[in-house]
N, C-alpha and C positions, 0 to 999 in steps of 0.2 A: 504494500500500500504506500505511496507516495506522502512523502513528508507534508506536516501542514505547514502553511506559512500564515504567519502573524502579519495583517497588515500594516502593524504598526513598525516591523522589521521592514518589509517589503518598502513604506517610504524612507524611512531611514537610508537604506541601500542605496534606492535610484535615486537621491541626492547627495549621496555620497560621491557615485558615479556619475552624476552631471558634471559635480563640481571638478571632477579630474577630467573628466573630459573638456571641461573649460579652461586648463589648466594646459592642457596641452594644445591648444587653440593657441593661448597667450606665447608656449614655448617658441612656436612653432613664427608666430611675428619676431620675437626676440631675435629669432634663429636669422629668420632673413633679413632683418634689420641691418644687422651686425657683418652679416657677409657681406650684403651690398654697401654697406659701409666702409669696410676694408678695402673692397673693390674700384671703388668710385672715391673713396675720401671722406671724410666727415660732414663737410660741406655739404656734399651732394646726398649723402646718405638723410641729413638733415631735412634738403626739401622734399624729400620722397615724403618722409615720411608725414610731415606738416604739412602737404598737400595733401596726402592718402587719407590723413585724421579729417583735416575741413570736409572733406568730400563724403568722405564714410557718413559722417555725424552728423552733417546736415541730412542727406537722403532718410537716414534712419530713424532721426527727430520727428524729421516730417510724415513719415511713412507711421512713427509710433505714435504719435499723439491724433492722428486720423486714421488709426487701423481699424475701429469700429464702423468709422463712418465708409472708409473704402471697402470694407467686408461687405457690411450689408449692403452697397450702393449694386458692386458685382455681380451679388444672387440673386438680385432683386427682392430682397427681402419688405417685407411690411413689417408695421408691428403687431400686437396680438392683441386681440380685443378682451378685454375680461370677460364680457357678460358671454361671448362665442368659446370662449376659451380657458373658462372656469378651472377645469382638473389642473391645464397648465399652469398657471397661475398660484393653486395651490397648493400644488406639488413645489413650486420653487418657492416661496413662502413658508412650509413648512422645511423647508431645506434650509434655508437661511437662517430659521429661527436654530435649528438641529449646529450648525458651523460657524454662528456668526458673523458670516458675509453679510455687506448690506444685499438688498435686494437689485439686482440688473434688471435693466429693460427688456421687457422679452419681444420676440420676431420672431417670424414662420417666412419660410421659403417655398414658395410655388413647385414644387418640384412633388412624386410620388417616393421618389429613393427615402431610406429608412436613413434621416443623418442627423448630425447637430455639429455646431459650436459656438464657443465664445471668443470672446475678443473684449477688447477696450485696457488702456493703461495701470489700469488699477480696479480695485475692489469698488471704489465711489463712484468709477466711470466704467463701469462694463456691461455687456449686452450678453444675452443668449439666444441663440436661433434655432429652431426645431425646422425639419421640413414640414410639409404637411402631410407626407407619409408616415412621418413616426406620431404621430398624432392617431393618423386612421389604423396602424398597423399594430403597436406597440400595447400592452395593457396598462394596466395602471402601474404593477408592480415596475414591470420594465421601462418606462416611462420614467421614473422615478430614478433608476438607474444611470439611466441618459444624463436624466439633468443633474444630480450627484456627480457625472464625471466631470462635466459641462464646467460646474460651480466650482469642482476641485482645480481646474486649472486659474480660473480666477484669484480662488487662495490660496492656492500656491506661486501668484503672480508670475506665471509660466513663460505670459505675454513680453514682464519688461526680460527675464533671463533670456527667453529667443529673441530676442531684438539686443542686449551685450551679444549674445553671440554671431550677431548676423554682422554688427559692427566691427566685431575683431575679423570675420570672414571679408567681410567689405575691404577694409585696409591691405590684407592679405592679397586679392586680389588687384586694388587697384596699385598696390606697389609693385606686385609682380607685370603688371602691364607696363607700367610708365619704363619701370627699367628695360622690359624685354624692345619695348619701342626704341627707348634711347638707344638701343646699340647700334639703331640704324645709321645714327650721330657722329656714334665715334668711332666707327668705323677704320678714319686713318689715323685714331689717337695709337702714338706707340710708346708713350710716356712712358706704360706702365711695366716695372720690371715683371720679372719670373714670377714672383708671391703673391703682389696684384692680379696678374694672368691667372694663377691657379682660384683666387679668391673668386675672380669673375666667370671661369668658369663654373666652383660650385655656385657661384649668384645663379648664374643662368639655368642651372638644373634644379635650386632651389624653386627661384619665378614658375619655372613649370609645373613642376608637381606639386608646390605648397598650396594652390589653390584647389588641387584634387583634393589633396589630404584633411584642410582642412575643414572642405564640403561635406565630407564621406562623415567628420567628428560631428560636425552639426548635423546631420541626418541621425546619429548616433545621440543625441543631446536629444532631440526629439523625441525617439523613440522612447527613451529613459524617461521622460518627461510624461508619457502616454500608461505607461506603469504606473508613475506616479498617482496619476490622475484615477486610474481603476482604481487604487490601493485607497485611496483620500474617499473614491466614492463610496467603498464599503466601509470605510469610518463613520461617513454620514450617517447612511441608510441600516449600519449592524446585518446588512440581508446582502450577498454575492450574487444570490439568485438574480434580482432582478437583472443585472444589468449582464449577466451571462445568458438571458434570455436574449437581450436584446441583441446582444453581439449574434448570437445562433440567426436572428433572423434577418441581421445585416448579411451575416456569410450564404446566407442562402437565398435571400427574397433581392440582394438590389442590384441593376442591372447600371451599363457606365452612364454617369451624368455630364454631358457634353456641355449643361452652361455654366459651369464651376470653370473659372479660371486657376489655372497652374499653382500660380500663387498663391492662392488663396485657402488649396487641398489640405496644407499641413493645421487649417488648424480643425480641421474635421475631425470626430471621434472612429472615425473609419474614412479609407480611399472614396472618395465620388467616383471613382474612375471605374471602379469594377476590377481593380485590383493589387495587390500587396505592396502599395507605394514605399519607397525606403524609409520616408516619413513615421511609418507608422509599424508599430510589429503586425504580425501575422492572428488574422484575426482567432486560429487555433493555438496560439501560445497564450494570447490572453487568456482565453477562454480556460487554460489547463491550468495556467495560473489563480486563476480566481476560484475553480472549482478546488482549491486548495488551500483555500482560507476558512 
């Protein structure tokens, strides 16, 4: 018989493992920093790098303090009417009172797919969105589940931690471009001895591949995060059931949702897509996981 897990352990763990994953996120800027710094000089490693932060910071600012309003704009989301949408309503009402969250805005999505999520900066500013599939599909228990997990990323402020991380991936990126461009520059620089030469060519294999690597950790940050979130919802709710029901009928009943933008997929409690996005585990490991609490 497989061991039980404590969800109390279970979040402890995957922020445990956020945080090193975030850890090596930062190594990994340090890492390239310093090479292209050696390579190019102090100076120049300088503007990369205060160019790459205004750049990052601003996109990210802008994108974070309007991630609710761009979320919901994309699905076409409404909001939820109480008097039409009663159970809703107080289903997350007695969640908040159970977590101490204050209360989000809630919104339904046009769509029949069985999905959810939230979004907004913080606990005072945040939204929930149900389709209107999990609505007709979902029972009360499971229902409940949903929006437990929905709420768990809320208080666990999941929002600002993937936005730090999309920030250090931004820098990462835009430093690796600006350098791999420049080379085009210097071309007939021959200034630089043997040391400098070897320095630039790990710069340039770093540029490469540190945008992979550090992609592949935030997708890995994510998932951790999505653990999180089941583990926080059975805190709520004290019941696993529900929301292992719900998952059974994501894995089974939802077919790809074609008007979900890309970006918008990771903050879904399951793929729109109709399948195992890297974003998110596998919806039969959640499922083995929770049936083990």
């Amino acid at each position: 018989m497989p061991e039980r897990i404590d969800f109390r352990d279970q979040i402890a763990r995957n922020k445990i493992k956020s945080f090193m994953l975030m850890l090596v996120i930062f190594a990994v800027v340090v890492a390239i920093v310093y090479v292209i710094g050696i390579a190019w000089g102090g100076a120049g490693a300088f503007v990369i790098l205060s160019f790459a932060i205004i750049i990052s910071i601003l996109y990210i600012l802008l994108t974070y303090y309007n991630s609710d309003k761009i979320a919901l704009a994309s699905v076409g989301a409404k909001p939820a009417d109480r008097a039409k949408n009663k159970q809703y309503y107080d289903l997350v009402e007695s969640l908040t009172i159970a977590s101490g969250v204050p209360m989000p805005k809630l919104y339904i999505m046009p769509s029949m797919q069985i999905n959810a999520f939230a979004s907004g900066r913080n606990p005072k500013n945040s939204v929930i969105c149900v389709t209107q599939g999990a609505l007709d599909k979902l029972d009360k228990r499971e229902l409940e589940g949903v929006l437990a997990h929905e709420l768990s990323h809320v208080a666990n402020y999941d929002t600002r931690y993937i936005t730090l991380a999309a920030v250090m991936v931004g820098i990462v990126s835009i430093i690796s471009e600006i350098f791999l461009r420049s080379l085009w520059f210097r071309g007939g620089d021959r200034d630089n001895g043997k040391g400098n030469a070897i320095f630039l060519l790990i710069g340039i294999v770093l540029a490469v591949i540190a945008p992979i690597v550090v992609y592949l950790v935030q997708l890995a940050i994510s998932r951790k995060r999505e653990y999180t979130a089941d583990a926080t919802a059975v805190e709520f709710t004290r019941y696993p059931g529900g929301l292992i029901g719900a998952l059974k009928k994501i894995k089974n009943d939802n077919q790809p949702e074609k008007k979900v933008p890309r970006a918008v997929a990771p903050l879904f409690i399951a793929s729109p897509f109709g399948n195992l996005a890297s974003t998110h585990p596998p919806l039969e490991k959640r499922i083995e996981v929770l049936e083990r609490m």
